[in-house]
Backbone as numpy.savetxt, mean C-alpha at the origin, in Angstrom:
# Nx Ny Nz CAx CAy CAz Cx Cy Cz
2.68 -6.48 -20.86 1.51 -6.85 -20.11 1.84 -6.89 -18.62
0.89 -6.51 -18.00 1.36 -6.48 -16.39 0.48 -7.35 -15.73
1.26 -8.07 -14.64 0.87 -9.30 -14.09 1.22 -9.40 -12.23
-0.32 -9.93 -12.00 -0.16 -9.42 -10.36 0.08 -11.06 -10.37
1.17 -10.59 -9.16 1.24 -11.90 -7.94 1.34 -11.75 -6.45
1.50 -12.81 -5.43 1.58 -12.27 -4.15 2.77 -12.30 -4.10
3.87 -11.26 -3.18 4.89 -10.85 -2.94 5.17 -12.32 -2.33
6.36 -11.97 -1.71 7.60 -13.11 -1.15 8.62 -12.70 -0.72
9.07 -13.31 0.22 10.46 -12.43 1.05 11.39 -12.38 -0.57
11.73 -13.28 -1.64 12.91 -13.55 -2.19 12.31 -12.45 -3.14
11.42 -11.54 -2.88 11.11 -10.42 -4.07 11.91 -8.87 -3.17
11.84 -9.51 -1.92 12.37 -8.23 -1.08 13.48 -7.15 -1.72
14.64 -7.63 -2.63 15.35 -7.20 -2.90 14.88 -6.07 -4.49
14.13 -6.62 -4.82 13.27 -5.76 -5.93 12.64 -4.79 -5.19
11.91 -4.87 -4.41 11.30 -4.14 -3.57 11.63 -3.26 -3.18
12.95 -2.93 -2.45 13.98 -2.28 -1.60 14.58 -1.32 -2.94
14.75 -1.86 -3.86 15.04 -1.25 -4.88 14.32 0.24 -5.02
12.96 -0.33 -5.61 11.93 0.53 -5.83 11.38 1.72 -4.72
11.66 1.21 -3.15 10.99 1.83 -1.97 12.46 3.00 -1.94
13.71 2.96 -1.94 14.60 2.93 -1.42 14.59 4.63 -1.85
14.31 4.66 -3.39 14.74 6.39 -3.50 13.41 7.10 -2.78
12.09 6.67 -2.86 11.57 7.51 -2.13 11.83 7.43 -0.56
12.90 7.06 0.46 13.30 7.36 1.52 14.20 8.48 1.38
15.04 8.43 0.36 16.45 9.12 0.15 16.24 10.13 -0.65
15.05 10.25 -1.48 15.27 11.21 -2.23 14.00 12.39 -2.42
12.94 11.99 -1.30 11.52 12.42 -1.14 11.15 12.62 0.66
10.05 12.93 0.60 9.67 13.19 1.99 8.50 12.12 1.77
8.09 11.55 0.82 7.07 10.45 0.37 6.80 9.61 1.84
8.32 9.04 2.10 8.31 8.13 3.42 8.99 8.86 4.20
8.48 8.56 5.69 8.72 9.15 6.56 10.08 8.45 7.17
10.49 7.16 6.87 11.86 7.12 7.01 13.13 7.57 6.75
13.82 7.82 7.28 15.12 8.58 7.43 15.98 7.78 6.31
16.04 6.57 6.67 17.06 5.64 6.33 16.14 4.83 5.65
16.35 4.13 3.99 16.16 2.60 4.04 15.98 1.54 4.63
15.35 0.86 4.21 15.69 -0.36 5.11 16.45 -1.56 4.60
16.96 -2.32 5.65 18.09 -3.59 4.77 17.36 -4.57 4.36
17.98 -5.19 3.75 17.23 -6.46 2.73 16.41 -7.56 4.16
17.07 -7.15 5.14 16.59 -8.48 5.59 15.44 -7.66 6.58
15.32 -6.40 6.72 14.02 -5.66 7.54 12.83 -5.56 6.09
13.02 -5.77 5.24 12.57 -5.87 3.78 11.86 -7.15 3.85
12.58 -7.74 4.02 12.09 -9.80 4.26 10.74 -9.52 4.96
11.36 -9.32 6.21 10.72 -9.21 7.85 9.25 -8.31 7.15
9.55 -7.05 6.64 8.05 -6.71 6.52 7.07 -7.40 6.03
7.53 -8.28 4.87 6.70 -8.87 3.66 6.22 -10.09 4.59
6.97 -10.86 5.16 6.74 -12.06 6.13 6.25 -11.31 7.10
6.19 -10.82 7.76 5.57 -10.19 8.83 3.62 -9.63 8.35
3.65 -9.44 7.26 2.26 -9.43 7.22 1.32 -10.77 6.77
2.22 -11.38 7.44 1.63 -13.07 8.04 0.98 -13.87 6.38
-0.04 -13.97 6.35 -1.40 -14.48 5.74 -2.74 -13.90 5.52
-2.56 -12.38 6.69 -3.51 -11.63 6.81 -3.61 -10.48 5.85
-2.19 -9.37 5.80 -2.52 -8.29 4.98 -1.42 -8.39 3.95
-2.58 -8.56 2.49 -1.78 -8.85 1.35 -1.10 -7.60 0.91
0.52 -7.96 0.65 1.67 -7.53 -0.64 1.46 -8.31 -2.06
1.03 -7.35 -2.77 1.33 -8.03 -4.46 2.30 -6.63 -5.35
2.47 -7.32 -5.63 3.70 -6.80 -6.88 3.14 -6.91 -8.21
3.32 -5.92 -8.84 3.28 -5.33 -10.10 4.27 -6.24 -11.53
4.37 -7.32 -12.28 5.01 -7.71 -13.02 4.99 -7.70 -14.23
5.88 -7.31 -14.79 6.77 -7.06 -16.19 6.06 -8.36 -17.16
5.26 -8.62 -17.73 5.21 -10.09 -18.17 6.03 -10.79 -19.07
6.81 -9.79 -19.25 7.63 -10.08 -20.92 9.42 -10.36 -19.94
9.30 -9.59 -18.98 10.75 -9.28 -18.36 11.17 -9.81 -17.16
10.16 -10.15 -16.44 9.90 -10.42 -15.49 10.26 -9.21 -13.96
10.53 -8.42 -14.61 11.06 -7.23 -13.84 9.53 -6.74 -13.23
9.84 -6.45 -11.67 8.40 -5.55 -10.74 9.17 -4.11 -11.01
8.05 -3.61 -11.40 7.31 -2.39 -11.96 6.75 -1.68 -10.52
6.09 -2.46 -9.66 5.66 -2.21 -8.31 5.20 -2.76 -7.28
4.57 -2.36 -6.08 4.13 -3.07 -5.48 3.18 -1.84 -4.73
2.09 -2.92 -3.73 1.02 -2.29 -2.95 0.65 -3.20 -2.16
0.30 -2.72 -0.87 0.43 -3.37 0.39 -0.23 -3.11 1.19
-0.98 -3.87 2.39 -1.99 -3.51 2.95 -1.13 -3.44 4.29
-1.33 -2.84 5.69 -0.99 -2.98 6.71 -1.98 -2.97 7.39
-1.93 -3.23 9.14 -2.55 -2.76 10.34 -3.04 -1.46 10.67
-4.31 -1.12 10.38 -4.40 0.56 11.02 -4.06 0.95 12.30
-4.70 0.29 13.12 -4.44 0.62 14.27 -4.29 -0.87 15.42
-3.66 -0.42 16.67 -3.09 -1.75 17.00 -4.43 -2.51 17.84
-5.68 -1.43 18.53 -6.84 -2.04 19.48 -7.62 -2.83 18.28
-7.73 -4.16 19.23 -8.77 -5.44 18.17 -9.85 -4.35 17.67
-10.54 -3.29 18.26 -11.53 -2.34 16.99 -11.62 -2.34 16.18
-10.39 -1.89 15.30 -9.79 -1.71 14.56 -9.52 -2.82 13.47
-9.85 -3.75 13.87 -9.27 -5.20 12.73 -9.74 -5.07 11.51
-11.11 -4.14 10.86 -11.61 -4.24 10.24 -11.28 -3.49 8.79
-10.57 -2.48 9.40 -9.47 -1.51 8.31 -8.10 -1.57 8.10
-7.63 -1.38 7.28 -6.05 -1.22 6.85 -5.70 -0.54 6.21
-4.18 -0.12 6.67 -3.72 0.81 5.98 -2.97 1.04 4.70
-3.20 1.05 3.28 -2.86 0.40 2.57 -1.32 1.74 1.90
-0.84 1.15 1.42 1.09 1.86 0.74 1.08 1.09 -0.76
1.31 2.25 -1.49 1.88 1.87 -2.93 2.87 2.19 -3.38
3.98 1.74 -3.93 4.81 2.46 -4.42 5.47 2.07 -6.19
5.73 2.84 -6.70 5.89 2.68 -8.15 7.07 3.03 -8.54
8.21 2.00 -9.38 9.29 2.29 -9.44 9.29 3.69 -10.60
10.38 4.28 -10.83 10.07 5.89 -11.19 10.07 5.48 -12.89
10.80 4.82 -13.70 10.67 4.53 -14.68 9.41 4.10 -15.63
8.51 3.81 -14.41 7.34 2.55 -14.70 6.33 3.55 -14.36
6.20 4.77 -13.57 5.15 6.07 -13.38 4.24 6.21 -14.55
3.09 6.27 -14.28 2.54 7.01 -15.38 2.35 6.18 -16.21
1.95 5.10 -16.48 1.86 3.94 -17.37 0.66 3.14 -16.69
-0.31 3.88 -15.83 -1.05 2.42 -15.14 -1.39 1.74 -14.51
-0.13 1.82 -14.13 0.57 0.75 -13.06 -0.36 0.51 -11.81
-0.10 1.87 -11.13 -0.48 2.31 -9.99 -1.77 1.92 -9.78
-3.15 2.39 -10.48 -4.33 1.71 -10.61 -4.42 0.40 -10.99
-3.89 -0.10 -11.24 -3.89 -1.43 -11.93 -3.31 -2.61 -10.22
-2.21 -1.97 -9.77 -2.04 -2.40 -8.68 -3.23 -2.44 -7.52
-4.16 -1.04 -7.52 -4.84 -0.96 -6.42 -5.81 -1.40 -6.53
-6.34 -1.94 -7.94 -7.73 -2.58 -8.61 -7.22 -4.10 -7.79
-6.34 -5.07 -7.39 -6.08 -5.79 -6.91 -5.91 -5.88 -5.43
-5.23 -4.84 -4.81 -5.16 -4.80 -3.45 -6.73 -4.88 -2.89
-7.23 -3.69 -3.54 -8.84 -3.30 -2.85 -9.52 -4.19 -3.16
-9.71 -4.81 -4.14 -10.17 -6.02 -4.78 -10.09 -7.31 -3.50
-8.91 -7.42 -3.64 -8.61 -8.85 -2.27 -9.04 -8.35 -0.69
-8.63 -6.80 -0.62 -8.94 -6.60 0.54 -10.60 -6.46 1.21
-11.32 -6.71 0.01 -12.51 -6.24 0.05 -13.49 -7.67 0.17
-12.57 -9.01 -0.28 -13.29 -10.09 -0.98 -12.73 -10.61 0.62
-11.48 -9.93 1.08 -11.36 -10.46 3.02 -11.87 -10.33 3.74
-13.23 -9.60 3.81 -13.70 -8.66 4.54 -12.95 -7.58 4.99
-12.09 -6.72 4.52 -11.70 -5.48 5.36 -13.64 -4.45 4.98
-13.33 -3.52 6.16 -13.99 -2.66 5.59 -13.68 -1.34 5.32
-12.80 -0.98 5.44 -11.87 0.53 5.28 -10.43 0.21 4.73
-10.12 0.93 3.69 -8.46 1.15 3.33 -8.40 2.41 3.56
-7.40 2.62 4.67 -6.80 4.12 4.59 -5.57 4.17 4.34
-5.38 5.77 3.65 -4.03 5.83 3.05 -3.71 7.44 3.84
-2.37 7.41 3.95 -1.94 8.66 4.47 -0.69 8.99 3.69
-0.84 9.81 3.20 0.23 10.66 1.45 0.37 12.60 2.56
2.01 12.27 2.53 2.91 13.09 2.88 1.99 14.30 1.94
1.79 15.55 2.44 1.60 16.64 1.85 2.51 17.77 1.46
2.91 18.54 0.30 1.95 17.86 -1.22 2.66 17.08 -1.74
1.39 16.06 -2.35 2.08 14.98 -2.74 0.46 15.17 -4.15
0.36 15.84 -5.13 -0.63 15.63 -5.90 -0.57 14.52 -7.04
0.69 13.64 -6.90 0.07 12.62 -8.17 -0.36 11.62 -7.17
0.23 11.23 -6.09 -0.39 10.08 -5.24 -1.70 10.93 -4.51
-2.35 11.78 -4.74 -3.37 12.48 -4.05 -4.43 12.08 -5.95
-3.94 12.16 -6.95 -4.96 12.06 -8.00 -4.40 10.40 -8.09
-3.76 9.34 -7.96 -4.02 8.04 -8.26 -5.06 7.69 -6.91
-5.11 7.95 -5.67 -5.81 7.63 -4.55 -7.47 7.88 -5.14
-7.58 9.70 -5.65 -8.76 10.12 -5.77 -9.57 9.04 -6.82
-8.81 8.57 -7.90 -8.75 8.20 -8.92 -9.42 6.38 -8.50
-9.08 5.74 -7.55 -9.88 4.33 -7.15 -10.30 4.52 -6.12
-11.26 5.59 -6.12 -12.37 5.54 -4.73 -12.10 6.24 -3.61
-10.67 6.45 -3.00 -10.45 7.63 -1.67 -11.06 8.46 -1.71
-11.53 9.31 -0.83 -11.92 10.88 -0.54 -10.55 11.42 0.51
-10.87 12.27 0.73 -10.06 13.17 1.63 -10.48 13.30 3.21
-10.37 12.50 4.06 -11.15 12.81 5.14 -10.29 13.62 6.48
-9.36 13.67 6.28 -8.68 14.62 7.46 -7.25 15.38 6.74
-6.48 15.39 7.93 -5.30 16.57 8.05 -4.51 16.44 9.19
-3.38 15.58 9.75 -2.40 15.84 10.81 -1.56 16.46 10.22
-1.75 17.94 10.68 -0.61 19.17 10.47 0.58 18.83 11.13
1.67 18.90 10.13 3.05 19.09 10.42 3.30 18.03 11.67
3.12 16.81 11.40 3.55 15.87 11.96 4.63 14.97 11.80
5.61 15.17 10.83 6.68 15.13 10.44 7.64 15.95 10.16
8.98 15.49 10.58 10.28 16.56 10.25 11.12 15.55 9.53
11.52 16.02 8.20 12.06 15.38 7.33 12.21 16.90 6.52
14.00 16.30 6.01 14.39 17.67 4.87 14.37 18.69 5.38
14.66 18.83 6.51 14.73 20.14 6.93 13.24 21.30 6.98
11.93 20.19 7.26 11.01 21.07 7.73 9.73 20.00 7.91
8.51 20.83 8.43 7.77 19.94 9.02 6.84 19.61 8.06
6.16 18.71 7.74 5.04 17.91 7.01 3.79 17.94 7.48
2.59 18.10 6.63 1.37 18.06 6.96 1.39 16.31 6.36
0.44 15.37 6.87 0.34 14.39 6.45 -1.60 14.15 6.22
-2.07 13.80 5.23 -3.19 13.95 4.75 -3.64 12.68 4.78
-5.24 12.44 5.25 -5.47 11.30 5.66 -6.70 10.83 4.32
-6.38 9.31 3.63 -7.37 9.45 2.59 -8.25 7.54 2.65
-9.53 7.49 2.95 -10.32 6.65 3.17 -11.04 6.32 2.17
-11.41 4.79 1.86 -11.79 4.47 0.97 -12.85 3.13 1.45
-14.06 3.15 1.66 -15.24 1.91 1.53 -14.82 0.91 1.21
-15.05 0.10 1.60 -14.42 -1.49 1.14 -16.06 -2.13 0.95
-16.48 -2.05 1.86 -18.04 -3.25 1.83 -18.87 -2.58 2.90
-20.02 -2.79 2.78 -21.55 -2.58 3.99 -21.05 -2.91 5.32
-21.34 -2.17 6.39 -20.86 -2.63 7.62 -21.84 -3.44 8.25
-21.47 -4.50 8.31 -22.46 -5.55 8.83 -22.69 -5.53 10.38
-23.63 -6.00 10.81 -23.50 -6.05 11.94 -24.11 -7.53 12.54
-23.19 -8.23 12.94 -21.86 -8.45 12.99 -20.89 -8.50 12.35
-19.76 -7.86 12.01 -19.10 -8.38 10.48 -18.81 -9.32 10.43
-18.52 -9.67 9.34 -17.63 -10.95 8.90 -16.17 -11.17 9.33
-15.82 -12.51 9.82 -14.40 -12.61 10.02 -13.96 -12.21 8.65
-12.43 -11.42 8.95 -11.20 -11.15 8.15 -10.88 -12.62 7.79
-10.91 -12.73 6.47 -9.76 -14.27 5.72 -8.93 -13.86 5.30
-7.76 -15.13 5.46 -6.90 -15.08 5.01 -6.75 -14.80 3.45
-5.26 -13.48 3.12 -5.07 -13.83 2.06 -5.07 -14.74 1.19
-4.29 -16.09 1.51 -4.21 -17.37 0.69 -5.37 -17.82 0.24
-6.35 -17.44 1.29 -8.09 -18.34 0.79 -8.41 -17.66 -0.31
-8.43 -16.13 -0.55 -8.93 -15.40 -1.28 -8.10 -15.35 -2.91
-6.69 -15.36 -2.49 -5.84 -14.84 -3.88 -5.94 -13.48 -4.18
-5.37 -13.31 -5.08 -5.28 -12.17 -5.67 -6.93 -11.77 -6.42
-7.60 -10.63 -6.13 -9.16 -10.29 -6.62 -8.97 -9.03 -7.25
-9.24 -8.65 -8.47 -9.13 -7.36 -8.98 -10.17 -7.05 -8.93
-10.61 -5.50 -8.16 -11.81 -4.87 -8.14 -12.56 -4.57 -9.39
């Protein structure tokens, strides 16, 4: 049975686990290098109270299966209203679920915060994270050609948007994660 909770720096090391081969072994992430346990911490704490990390759990094992994460789209206050959301799925645990099951929660909370946009941007080609995206609501709305050099060549990076709620006018303040919890769409 799989069981969402909110992340925590002391999950970082599970985390790093799971993120680590798609740096090293994919063009998935655009990082070169891993990151260390304690820039691992720093991310998860660093998205304050505002943009929720939940993790994917094992219920029987207690082992994360995954995680999905909301970030900052862009840095002008405009912008407060969307985020950029990252999933990643350890490789054993693929294909089981997971992945939707994770984002039925992210979009879920991010939606019950008021965000009003999740965007996702998936390294091109990338067609199973292009059919789990299509798969909870994304469309396809752009294309930054070859904006990455990784592996010895350049990357198209594909831009994929997803509705959260009615755009109000005025919107609603963004709440905090903690007020909301975890919300499965």
């Amino acid at each position: 049975m799989i069981q969402m909770r909110p992340a925590t720096p002391a999950d970082a090391a599970a985390i790093l686990s799971i993120y680590a081969p798609y740096v090293v072994a994919s063009a998935v992430s655009f990082e070169l290098e891993p990151p260390t346990l304690k820039e691992m911490r720093a991310r998860i704490s660093g998205a304050a109270d505002h943009y929720p990390w939940i993790v994917a759990v094992d219920g029987d094992s207690g082992v994360i299966m995954g995680y999905a994460y909301a970030t900052q789209f862009r840095a002008r206050l405009a912008y407060r209203y969307a985020a950029e959301t990252s999933i990643y799925i350890a490789g054993n645990f693929q294909g089981q679920g997971i992945g939707r099951t994770l984002y039925a929660a992210l979009l879920g909370t991010m939606r019950s915060q008021h965000f009003s946009q999740a965007i996702a941007s998936i390294t091109l080609p990338n067609d199973y994270s292009i059919k789990l995206h299509e798969a909870v609501g994304f469309r396809r709305t752009g294309v930054y050609r070859e904006v990455g050099y990784k592996n010895e060549r350049w990357l198209d990076v594909g831009i994929w948007q997803r509705d959260l709620a009615e755009r109000l006018i005025p919107p609603r303040d963004i709440l905090a994660f903690s007020a909301v919890g975890i919300v499965r769409a």
